[in-house]
N, C-alpha and C positions, 0 to 999 in steps of 0.2 A: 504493500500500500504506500511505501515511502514516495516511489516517484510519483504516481498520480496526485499525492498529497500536497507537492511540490508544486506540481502543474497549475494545483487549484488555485495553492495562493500566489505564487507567482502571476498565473492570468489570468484569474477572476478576482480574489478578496484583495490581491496590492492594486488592483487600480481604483476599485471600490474604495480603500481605505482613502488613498492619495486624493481624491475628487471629495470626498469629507474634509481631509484637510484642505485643501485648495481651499471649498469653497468659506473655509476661515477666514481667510488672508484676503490681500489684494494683489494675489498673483497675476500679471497680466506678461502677453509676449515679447512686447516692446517696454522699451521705456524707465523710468527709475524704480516702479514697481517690479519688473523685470529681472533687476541688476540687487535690490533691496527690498524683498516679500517681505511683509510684515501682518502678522497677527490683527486683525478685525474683531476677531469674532462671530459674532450674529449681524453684523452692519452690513451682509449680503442678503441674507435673508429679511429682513425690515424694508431696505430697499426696496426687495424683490414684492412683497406686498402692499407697499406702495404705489408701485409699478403700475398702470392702468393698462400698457403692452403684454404686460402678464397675467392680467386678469383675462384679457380679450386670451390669450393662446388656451389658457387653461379652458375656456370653455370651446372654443375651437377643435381644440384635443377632444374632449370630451363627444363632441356631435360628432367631428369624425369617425372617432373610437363605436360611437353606439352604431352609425349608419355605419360603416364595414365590416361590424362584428354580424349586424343584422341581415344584412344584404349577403354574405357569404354564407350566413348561415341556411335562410330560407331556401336561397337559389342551391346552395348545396345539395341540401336535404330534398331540394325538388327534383334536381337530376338524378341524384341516387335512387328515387323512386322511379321515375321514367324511365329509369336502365333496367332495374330487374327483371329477369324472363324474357328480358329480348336477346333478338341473334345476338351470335359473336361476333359478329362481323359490327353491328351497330354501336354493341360496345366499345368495340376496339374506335370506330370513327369519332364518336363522342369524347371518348378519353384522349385520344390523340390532340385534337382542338382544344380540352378543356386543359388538358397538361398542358399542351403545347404553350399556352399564356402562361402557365406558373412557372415554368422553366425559361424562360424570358425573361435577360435581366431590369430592374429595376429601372435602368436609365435605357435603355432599349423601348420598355415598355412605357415609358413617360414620354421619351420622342414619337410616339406611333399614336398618342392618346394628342397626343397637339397639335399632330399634323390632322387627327379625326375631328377636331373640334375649336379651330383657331378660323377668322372669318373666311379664309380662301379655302379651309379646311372640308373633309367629306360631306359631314352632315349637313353644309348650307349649301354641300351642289348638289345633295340628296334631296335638301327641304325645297331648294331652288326648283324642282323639275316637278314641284307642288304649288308652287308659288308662294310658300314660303318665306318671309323677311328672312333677310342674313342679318347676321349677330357675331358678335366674338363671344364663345360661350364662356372663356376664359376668363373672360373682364363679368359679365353680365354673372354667372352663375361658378364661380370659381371652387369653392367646397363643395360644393357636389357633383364638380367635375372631375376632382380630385376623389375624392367617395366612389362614382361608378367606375373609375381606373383599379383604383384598389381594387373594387370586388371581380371585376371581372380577372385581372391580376391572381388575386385568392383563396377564388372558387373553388378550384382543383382538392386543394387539401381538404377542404370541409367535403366535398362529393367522396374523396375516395374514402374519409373514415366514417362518413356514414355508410358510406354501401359496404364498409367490414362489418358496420353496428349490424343493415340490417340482415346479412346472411347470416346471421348468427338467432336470426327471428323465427323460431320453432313456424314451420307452415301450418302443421295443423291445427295450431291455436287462433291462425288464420282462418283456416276451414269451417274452424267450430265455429265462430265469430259469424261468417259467414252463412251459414247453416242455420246459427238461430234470428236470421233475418238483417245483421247488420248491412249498413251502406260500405260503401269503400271508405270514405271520409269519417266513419263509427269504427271501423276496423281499425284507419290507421289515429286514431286519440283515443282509446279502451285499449287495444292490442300493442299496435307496433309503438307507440313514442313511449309509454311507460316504461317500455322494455331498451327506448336508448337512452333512460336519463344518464347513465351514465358517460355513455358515449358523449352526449350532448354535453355534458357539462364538462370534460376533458375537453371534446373541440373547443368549446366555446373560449377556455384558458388559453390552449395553444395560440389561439387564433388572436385573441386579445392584446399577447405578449407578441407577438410579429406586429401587429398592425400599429401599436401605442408604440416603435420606433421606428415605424417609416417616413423616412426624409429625402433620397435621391427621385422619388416617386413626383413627390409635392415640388422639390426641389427645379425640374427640369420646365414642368408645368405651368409654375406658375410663380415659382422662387417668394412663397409667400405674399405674393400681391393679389388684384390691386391695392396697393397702399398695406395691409395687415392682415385683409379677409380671408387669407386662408394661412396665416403664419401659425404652426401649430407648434406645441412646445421645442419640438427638434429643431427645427428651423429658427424660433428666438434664439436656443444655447448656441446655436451653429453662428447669428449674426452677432449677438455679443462676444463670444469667446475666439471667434477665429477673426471675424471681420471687423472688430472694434477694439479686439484682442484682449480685453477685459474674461481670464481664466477664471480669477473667482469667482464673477458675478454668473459668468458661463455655469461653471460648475455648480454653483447654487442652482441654478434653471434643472439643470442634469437631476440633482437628486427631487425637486419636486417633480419632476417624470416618472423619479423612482415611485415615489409616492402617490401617484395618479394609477400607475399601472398594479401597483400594491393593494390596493383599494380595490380595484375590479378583480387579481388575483385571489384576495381572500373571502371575496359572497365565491367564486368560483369550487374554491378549496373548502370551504363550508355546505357548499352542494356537497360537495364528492363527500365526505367524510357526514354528512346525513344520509346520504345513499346507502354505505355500505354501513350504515348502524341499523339497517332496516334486515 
């Protein structure tokens, strides 16, 4: 266990630590802060709630956070069911398209979502051959342009552990369901969803913790504009600490992320560990 043990704290708990300390100080890249760190204390954090730019990102995060947890999860869960019992061959076509975005890097798939929706972009030659107004959807609807990127981005992972959850879904208790008169839609909330809470509430974490530090996504899109509307925590830490090069105030941003994602984390982990006290 020595080296593993090593591994961890060396690249997981020392940078955790060191970004606690930072965000003490007023370490910054440049500058006489730079050459001469000195001790703060909480005078990042007071700041930091002060801050009306960090008010706006935290809730930012937040709508994000809820509309991409939401959005991958339904659509997930919807194709997982549309897949079962069909060809192989359809499956394989499905998965291939739906993988094929999640396997798409992050800035690959940010340049391909701007050229679909910037005003010269697909959708207004789409909406054009309807008549249509064109629009920069960028500027006019920017967070949920950044949202429908993600999930279509995300989907993949939520479809393929729901379609582990539902092979694992006894048929016959489908059958019987079915037998004593249920609909399809009584089948799948009596029968099938009970039976993924678990599943459901593992994706739902996984999924949580990817999307609450996506930043090359948002970044490419829309670089946090217009003006702040779509600046979500990663992109604040990203412009104070590299681009204003203020590390500590950076770093303080950094751990209320931690704490954003901690928060959704633990109803998560309180699901699972009520599940299995059952």
């Amino acid at each position: 266990m020595g080296p593993a043990l090593f591994l961890l704290l060396a690249f997981f708990a020392g940078p955790i630590l060191w970004t606690v300390w930072a965000s003490l100080t007023d370490v910054a890249l440049t500058g006489a802060q730079a050459a001469d760190t000195r001790f703060v204390g909480t005078a990042n954090f007071e700041a930091l709630l002060a801050d009306p730019r960090f008010r706006t990102a935290v809730v930012l995060t937040v709508v994000f956070l809820a509309g991409c947890v939401l959005g991958q999860t339904v659509l997930g869960l919807a194709l997982a069911l549309l897949m079962q019992h069909r060809h192989g061959w359809v499956r394989g076509l499905v998965g291939a398209v739906v993988v094929g975005a999640w396997v798409v890097p992050e800035v690959v798939a940010g340049f391909v979502w701007y050229a679909f929706l910037e005003r010269e972009g697909t959708l207004n030659a789409v909406l054009g051959w309807f008549g249509g107004a064109e629009q920069n959807w960028l500027f006019t609807a920017p967070l949920l342009a950044v949202v429908l990127a993600n999930i279509w981005k995300g989907t993949a992972f939520s479809m393929m552990t729901y379609s582990a959850g539902l092979s694992e879904v006894p048929e016959d208790l489908k059958e019987a369901a079915r037998v004593d008169g249920a609909s399809g839609f009584q089948v799948l909330r009596h029968v099938v969803l009970p039976l993924l809470r678990r599943t459901l509430a593992t994706t739902l974490l996984l999924i949580t913790l990817q999307t609450v530090q996506v930043f090359t996504l948002i970044f490419v899109m829309t670089s946090g504009g217009p003006g702040a509307r779509s600046t979500t925590l990663p992109l604040l830490m990203y412009q104070e600490a590299l681009q204003m090069g203020d590390l500590g105030y950076g770093t303080a941003i950094a751990l209320a992320l931690l704490v954003v994602a901690g928060l959704f984390s633990t109803v998560y982990v309180w699901l699972l560990r009520k599940e299995e006290a059952r």
